[in-house]
Residue frames as a rotation matrix with the C-alpha (Angstrom) as fourth column:
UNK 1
0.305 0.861 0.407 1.01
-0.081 -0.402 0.912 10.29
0.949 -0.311 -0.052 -6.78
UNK 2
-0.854 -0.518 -0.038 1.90
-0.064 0.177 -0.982 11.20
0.516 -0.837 -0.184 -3.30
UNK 3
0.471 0.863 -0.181 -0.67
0.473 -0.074 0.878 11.10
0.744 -0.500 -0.443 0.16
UNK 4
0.937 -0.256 0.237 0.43
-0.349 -0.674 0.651 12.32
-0.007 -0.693 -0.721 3.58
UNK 5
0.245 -0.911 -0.332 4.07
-0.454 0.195 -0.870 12.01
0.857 0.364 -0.365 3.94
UNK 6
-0.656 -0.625 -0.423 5.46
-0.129 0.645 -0.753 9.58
0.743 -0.440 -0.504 6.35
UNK 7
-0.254 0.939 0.231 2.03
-0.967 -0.245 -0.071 8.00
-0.010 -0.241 0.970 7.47
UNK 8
0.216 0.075 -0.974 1.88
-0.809 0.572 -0.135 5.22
0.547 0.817 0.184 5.41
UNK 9
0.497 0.037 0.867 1.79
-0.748 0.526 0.406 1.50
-0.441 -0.850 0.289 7.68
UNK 10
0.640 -0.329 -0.695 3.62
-0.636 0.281 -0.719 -0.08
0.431 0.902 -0.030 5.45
UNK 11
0.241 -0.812 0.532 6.29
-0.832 0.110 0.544 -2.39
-0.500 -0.573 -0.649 6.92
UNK 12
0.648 -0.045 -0.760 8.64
-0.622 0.544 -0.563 -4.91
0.439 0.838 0.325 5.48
UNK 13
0.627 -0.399 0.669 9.82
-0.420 0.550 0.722 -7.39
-0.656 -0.734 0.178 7.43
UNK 14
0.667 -0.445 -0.598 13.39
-0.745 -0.413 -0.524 -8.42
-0.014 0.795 -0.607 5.15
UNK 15
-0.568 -0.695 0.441 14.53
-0.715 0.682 0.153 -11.41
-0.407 -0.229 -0.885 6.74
UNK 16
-0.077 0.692 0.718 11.44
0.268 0.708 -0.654 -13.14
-0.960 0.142 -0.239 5.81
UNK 17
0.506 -0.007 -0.863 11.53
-0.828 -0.284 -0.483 -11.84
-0.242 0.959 -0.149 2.07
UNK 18
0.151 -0.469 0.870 11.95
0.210 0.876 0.435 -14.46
-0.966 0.117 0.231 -0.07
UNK 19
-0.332 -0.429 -0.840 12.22
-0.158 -0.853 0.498 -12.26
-0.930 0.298 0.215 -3.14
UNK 20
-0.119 0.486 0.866 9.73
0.795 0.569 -0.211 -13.83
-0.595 0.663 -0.453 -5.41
UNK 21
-0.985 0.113 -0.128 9.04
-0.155 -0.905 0.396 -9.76
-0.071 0.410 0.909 -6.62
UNK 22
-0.218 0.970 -0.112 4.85
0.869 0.245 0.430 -10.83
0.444 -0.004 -0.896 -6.26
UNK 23
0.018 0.289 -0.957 4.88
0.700 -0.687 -0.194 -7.42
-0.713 -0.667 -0.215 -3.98
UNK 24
-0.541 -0.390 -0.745 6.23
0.155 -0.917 0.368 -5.63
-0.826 0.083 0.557 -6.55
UNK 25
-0.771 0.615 -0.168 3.86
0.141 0.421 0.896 -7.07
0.622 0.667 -0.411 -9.54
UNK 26
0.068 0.818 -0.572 0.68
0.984 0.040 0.174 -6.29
0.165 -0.574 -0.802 -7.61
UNK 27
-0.407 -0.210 -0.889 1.65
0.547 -0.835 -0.053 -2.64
-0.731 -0.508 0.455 -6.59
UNK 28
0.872 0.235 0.430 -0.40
0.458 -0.700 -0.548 0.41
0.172 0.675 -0.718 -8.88
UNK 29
0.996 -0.012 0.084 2.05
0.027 -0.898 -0.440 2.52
0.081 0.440 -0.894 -7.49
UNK 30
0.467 -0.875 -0.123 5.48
0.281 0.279 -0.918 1.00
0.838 0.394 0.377 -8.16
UNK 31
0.714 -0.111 0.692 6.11
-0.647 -0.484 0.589 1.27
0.270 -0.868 -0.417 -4.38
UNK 32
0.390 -0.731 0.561 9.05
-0.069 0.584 0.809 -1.86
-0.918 -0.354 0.177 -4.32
UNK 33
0.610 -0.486 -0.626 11.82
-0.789 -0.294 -0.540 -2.70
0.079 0.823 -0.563 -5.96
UNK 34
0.928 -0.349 0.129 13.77
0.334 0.935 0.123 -6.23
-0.163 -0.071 0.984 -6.17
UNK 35
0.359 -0.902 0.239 17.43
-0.748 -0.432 -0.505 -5.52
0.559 0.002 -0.829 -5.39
UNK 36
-0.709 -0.648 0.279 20.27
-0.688 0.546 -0.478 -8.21
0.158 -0.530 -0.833 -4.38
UNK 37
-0.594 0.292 -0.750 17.07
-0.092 0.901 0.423 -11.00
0.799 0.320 -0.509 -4.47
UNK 38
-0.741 -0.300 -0.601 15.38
0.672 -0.318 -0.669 -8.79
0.009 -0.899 0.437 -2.10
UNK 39
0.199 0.704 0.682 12.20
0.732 -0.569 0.373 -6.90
0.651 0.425 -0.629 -2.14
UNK 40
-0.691 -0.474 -0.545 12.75
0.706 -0.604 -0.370 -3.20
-0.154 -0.640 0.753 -0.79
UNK 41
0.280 0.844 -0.457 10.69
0.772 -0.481 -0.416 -0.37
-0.571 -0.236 -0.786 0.15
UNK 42
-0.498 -0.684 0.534 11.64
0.865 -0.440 0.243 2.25
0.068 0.582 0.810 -3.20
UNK 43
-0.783 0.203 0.588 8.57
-0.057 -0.965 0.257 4.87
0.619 0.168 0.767 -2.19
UNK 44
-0.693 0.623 -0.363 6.88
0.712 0.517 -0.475 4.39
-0.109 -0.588 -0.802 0.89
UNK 45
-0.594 0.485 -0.642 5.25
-0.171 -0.856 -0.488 7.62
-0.786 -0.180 0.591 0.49
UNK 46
-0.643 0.430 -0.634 3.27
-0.749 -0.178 0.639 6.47
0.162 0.885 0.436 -2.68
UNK 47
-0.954 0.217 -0.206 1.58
0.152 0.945 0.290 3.74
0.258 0.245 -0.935 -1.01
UNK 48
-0.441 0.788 0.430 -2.14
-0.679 -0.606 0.414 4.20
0.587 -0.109 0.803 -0.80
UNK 49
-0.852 -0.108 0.511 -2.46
-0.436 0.688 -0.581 1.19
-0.289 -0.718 -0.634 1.68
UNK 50
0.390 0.884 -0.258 -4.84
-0.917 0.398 -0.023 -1.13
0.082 0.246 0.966 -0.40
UNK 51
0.448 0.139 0.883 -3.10
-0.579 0.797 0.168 -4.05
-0.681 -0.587 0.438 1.12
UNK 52
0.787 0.105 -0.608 -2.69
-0.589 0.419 -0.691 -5.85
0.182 0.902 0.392 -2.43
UNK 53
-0.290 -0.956 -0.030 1.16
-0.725 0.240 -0.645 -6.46
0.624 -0.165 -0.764 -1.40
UNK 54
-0.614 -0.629 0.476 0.79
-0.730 0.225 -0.645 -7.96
0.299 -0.744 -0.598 1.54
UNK 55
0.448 0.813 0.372 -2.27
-0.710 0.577 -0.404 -10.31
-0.543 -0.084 0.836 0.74
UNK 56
0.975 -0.057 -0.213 -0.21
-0.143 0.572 -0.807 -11.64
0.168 0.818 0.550 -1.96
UNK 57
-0.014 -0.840 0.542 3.08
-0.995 -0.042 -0.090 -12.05
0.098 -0.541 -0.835 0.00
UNK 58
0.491 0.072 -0.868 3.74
0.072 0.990 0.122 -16.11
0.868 -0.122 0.481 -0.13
UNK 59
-0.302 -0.772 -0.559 6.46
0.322 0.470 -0.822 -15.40
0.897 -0.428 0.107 2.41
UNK 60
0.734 0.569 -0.370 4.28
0.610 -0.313 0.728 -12.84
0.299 -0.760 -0.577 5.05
UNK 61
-0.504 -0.799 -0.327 7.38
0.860 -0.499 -0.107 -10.28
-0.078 -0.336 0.939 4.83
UNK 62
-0.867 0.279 0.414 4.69
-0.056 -0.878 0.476 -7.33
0.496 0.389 0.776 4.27
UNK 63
-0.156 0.687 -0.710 2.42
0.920 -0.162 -0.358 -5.84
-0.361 -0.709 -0.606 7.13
UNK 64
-0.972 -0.036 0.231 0.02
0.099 -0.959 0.267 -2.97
0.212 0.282 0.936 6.12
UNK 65
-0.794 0.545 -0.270 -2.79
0.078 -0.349 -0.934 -1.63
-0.603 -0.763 0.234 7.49
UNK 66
-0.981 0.179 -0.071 -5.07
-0.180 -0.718 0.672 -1.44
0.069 0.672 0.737 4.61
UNK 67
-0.256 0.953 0.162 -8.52
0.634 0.038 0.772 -0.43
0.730 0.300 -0.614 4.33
UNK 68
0.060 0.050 -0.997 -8.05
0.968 -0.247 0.046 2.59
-0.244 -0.968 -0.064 6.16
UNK 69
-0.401 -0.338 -0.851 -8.01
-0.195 -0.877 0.440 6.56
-0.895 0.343 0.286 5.65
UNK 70
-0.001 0.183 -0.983 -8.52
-0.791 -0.601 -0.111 8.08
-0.612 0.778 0.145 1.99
UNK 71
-0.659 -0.107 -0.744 -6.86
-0.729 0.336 0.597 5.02
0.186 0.936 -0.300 -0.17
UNK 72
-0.913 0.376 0.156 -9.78
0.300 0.882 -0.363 2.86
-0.274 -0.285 -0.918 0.74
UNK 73
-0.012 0.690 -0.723 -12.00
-0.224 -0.707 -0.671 5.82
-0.975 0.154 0.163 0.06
UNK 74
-0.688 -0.526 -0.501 -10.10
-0.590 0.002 0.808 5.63
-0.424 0.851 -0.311 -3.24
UNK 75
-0.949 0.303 -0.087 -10.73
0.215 0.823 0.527 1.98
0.231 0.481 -0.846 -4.04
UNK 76
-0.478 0.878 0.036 -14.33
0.383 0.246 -0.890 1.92
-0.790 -0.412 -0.454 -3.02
UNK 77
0.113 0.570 -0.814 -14.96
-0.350 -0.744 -0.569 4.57
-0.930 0.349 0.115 -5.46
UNK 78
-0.504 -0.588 -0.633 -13.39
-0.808 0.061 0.586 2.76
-0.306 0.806 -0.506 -8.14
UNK 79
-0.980 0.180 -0.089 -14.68
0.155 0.959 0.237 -0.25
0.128 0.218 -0.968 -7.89
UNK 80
-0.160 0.914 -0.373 -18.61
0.448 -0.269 -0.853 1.31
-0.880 -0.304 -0.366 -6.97
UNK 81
-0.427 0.180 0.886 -18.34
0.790 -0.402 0.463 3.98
0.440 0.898 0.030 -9.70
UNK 82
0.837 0.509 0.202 -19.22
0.365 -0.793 0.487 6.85
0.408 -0.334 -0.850 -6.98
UNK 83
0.492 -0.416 0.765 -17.60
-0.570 -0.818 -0.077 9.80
0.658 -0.398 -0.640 -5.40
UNK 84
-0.141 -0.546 -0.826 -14.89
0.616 0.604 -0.505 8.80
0.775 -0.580 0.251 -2.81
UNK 85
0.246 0.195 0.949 -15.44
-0.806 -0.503 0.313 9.65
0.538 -0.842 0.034 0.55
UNK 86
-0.384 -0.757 -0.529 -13.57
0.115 0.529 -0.841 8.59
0.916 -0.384 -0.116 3.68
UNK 87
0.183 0.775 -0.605 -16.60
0.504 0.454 0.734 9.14
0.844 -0.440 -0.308 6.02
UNK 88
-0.469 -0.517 -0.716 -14.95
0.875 -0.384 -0.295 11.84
-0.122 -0.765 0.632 7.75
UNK 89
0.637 0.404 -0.656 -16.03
0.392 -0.903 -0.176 15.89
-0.664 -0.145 -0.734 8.63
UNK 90
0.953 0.208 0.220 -14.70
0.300 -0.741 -0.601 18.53
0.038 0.639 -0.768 6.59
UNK 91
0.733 -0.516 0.443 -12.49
-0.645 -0.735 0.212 19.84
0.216 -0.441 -0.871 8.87
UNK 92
0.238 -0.547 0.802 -10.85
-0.462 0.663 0.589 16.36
-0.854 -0.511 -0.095 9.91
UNK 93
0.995 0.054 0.090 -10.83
0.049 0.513 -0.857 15.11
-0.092 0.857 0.508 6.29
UNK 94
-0.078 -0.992 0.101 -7.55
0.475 0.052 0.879 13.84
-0.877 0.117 0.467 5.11
């Protein structure tokens, strides 16, 4: 599943990785990959910025904006059981 391309606040901060792979075990959308004892960024474009990573980051190598834009719309709806909506106009909707 993609969203807007190259948008996404993701950021991974690799010196501070301590490669536990806890980012990558949390992710829905298989957005890291553990490489050389190393978490790495394998589809930034699939993240829907629900944060999950970077709450669950023992080491604080993972900075994302979440609860912003559509994938918050997303979750809300999921977890409510109603229509998503991102509280925006028509015309400005993402």
């Amino acid at each position: 599943m993609r969203y807007l391309k190259n948008v996404v606040t993701l950021q991974l901060d690799s010196e501070k990785c301590i490669g536990c792979g806890r980012c990558k075990e949390v992710c829905p959308h298989d957005v890291f990959i553990i490489n050389d004892r190393k978490a790495r960024i394998k589809d930034r474009d699939a993240c829907m910025e629900c944060g999950g990573c970077a709450k669950n980051c023992p080491a604080d190598a993972i900075f994302v904006n979440s609860g912003v834009g559509c994938a918050y719309a997303i979750i809300k709806g999921w977890l409510t059981g109603k229509e998503p909506t991102c509280d925006c106009s028509d015309d400005d909707c993402c």
